[in-house]
Every structure is written in structure tokens, then in C-alpha cells.
C-alpha positions as a printed Julia matrix, in Angstrom:
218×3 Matrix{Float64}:
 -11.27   11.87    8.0
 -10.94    8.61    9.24
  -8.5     5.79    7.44
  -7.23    2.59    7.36
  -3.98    1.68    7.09
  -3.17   -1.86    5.64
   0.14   -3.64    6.06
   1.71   -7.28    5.51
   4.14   -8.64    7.48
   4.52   -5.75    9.39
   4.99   -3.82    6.22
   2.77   -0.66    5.38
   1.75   -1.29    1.65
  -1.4     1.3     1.64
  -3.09    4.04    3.31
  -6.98    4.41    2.13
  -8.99    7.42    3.54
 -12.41    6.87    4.31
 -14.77    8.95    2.2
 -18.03    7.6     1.09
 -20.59    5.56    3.0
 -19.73    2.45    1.96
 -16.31    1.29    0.9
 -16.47   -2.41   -0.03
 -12.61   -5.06    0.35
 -11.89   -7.93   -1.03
 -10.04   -9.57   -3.83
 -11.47   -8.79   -6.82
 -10.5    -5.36   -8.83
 -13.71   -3.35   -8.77
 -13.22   -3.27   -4.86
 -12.7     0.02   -3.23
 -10.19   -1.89   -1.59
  -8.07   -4.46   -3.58
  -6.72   -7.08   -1.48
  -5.03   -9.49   -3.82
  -4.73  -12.68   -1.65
  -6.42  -16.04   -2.35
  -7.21  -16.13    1.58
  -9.79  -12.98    0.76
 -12.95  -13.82   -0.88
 -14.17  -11.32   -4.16
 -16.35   -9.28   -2.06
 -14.97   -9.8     1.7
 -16.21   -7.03    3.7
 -17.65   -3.59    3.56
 -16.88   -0.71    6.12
 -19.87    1.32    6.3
 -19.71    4.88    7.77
 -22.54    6.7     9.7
 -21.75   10.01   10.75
 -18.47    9.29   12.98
 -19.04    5.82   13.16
 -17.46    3.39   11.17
 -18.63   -0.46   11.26
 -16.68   -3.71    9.45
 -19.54   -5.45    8.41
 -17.96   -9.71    6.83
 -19.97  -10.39    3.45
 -20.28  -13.97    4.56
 -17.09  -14.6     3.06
 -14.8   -18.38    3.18
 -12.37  -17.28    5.37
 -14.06  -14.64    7.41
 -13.4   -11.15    9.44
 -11.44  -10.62   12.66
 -11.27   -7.57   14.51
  -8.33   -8.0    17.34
  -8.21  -11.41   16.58
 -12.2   -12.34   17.36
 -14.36  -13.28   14.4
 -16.92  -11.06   13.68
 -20.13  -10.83   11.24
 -20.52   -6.53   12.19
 -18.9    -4.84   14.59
 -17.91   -0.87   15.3
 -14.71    0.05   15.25
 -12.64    1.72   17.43
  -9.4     4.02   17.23
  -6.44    1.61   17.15
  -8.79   -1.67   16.37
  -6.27   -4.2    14.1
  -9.05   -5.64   11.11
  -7.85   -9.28    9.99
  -8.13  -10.45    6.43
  -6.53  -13.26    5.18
  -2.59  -12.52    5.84
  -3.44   -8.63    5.8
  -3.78   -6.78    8.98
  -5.36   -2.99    8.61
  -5.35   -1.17   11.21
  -8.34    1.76   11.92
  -7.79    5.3    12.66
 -10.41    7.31   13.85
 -10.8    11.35   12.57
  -9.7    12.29   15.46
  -6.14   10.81   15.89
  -3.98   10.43   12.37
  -0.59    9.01   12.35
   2.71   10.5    11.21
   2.65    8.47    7.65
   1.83   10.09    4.82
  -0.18    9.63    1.57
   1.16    6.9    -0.39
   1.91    8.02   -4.25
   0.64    5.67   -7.14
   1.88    6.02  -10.49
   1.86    4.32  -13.76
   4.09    3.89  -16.49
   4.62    7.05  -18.91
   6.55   10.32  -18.71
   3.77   12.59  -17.61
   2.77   10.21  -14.59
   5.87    9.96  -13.67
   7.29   13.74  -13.54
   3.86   14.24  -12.01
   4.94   11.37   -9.01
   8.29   13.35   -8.35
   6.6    16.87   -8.69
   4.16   15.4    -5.83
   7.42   13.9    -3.51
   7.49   15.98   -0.51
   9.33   15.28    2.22
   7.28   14.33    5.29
   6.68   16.67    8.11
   7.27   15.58   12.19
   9.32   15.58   14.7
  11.34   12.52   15.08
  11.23   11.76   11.33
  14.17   11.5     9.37
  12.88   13.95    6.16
  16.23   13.68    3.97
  15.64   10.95    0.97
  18.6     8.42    0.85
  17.35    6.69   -1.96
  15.27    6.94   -5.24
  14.12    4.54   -8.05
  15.46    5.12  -11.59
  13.24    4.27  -14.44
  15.51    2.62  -16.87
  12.74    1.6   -19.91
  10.08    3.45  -21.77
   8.85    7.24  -22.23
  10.1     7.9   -19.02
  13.3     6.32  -19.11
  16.14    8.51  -17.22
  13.23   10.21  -14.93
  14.19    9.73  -11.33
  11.85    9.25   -7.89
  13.17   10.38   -4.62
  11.78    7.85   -1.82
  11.08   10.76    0.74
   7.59    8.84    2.13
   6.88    6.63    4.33
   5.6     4.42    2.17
   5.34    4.75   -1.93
   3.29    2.72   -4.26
   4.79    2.0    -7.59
   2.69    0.25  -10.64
  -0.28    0.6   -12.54
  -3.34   -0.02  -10.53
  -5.62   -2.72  -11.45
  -2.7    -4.77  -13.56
   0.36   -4.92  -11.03
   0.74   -2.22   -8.02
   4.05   -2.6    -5.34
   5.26   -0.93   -2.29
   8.8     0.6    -1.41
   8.37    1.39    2.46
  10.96    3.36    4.47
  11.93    0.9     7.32
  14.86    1.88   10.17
  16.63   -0.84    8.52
  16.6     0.27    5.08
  13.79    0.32    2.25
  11.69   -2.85    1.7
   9.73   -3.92   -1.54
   6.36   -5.8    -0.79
   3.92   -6.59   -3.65
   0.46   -5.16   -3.1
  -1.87   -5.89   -6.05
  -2.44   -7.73   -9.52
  -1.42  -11.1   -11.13
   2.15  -10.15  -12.04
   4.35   -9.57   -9.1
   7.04   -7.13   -9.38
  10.71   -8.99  -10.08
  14.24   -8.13   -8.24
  16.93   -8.89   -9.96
  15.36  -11.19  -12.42
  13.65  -13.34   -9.72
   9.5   -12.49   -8.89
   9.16  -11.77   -5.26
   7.11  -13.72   -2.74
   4.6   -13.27   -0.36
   6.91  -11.76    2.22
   8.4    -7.76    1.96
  12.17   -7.85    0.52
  15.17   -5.53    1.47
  16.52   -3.19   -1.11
  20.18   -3.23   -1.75
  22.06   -0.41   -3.89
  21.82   -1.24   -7.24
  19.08   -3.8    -7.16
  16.99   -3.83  -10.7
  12.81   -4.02  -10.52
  10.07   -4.32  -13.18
   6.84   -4.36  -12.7
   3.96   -4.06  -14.93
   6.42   -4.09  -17.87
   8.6    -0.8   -16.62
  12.36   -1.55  -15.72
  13.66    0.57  -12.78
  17.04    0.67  -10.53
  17.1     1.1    -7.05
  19.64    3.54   -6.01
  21.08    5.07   -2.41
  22.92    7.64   -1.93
């Protein structure tokens, strides 16, 4: 099926598979697609799907829609085609041509979700890809305290959606940390991040959405 695939600063935060109709972006929660960005109106756009066809279609919102760079009100799109909202670029791929990445893995705070997270780690498939994990997150507070994460994906989405959600993405030149979604942003080392993706250094502490964890390579 077709997806999108949403990054920040040239930073994959989120993959979201295209499966109904209709799936509606913008800023506010009850989107299908949360973009948490003052730049992105409540209800931005909608991506509308029609057999194989998939059109972007701007809900007349402040700051408006680009597809390669050109403003649009609805437009098809096309394998490849880069979707502009606000800093966010999400780029489309069609059914018939899927990338190498694979599904990002959410979880939220408590022992169950997070065994469940590191039963669900696999280690990517492809050739070309480096499928050993280097690094994992320790959970250092709560139920799950001592439970450890292997980062074997491309990208993985730590949090609890709808309150704070981050990103850990596998990079060539190490592991970044990019916040995604929600009013509290996740903090390194004491200090909330910013707008822009941060790189992870051995031993680096994180909390987000009230869960303390320790980033560790091997």
C-alpha cells in the first residue's frame, strides 16, 4: 500500500501507511496525521485515495500546501513527489515502489508496552543495510525500569502518542533524537531539545512523557 514518509531536517521521524479513503494532517491531535508545528494549521490537508490514486487536497489552511515546492489547493501525487507543510517535508510512495525503511515502533510507558516494543525489534532486512544494533535505550524509571530496547530500525518512535511522541533515527553518523509530537518535548541531559534533530552520545540521559531512559552504544 502506498505511504508517506515524513521527515524534519532531513530526519525521518514517521512512516504512515495509507489505508482508508481519507486520511486528514494537521496540527491538532484527532488528525490521522499529527503534525505538531505552529506553521500547520488544525486541519491542514487531507490525502484522499481513489483506487490507486492518491490526491493532497490544502483545507484552506494559513500557511498552505506545496507539492515540489509549488503551492497547491489539489493535486495528484506522484511516486517520489516531496509534500511541504510548514518545516515538514513528506515524501509519497506509491504501492508500487516501497523503500528499504521499516515500520517505525511506538510505545508508551509501562512494562507490558515496553517488553512488547523489544519483542517486536527485528532487525531490518536488505542488502546494503547494516542489520547489527549498536545501540539501545535503557529505561531507568517506572514499571519498566531495567527493560532494555535494541535500536535495530531505521527509525524508532519513543513516547506516548497524543501527550509527547520522539524519534531515535539510525543516521551513518550515529543515532539522532528529533521530537515529533505533543506539548512536552523530550529532554537530553536535563536540557528540552529544539526544533532541530540532536546527536546521541554514549551515555546521554532522555525523558519524555515522564519516563527516564539512557542512551547506550555498544
Amino acid at each position: 500500500m502506498p505511504k508517506m514518509i515524513v521527515s524534519l531536517d532531513g530526519v525521518v521521524i514517521k512512516e504512515v501507511q495509507l489505508t482508508k479513503d481519507r486520511t486528514s494532517l494537521g496540527r491538532r491531535p484527532y488528525n490521522d496525521v499529527v503534525i505538531d508545528n505552529l506553521a500547520v494549521s488544525g486541519e491542514h490537508a487531507v490525502l484522499q485515495m481513489s483506487g490507486t490514486e492518491v490526491f493532497l487536497e490544502d483545507l484552506n489552511s494559513t500557511n498552505g500546501s506545496y507539492v515540489n515546492g509549488k503551492a497547491v489547493k489539489k493535486q495528484q501525487l506522484l511516486h517520489g513527489d516531496t509534500v511541504e507543510i510548514g518545516k515538514y517535508k513528506i515524501k509519497y510512495v506509491s504501492e508500487a515502489s516501497q523503500p528499504a525503511y521499516d515500520k517505525t515502533m511506538v510505545f508508551k510507558p509501562g512494562a507490558a508496552a515496553f517488553a512488547a516494543a523489544a519483542a517486536a525489534t527485528v532487525p531490518l532486512g536488505g542488502a546494503g543495510l547494516n542489520t547489527t544494533a549498536n545501540a539501545s535505550i535503557k529505561v531507568m524509571s517506572g514499571a519498566a525500569a531495567g527493560r532494555q530496547v535494541e535500536l535495530v530500525k531505521v527509525v524508532t518512535t519513543i513516547g506516548k502518542p497524543g501527550v509527547a511522541v520522539a524519534a531515535i533515527t539510525k543516521r551513518p553518523q550515529g543515532f539522532m533524537l528529533a521530537h515529533v509530537e505533543g506539548t512536552d518535548r523530550p529532554t537530553l541531559n536535563g536540557a528540552a531539545i529544539g526544533t532541530e534533530a540532536v546527536t546521541l552520545k554514549n551515555g546521554d540521559f532522555l525523558e519524555l512523557a515522564g519516563t527516564q531512559m539512557q542512551f547506550l552504544q555498544h
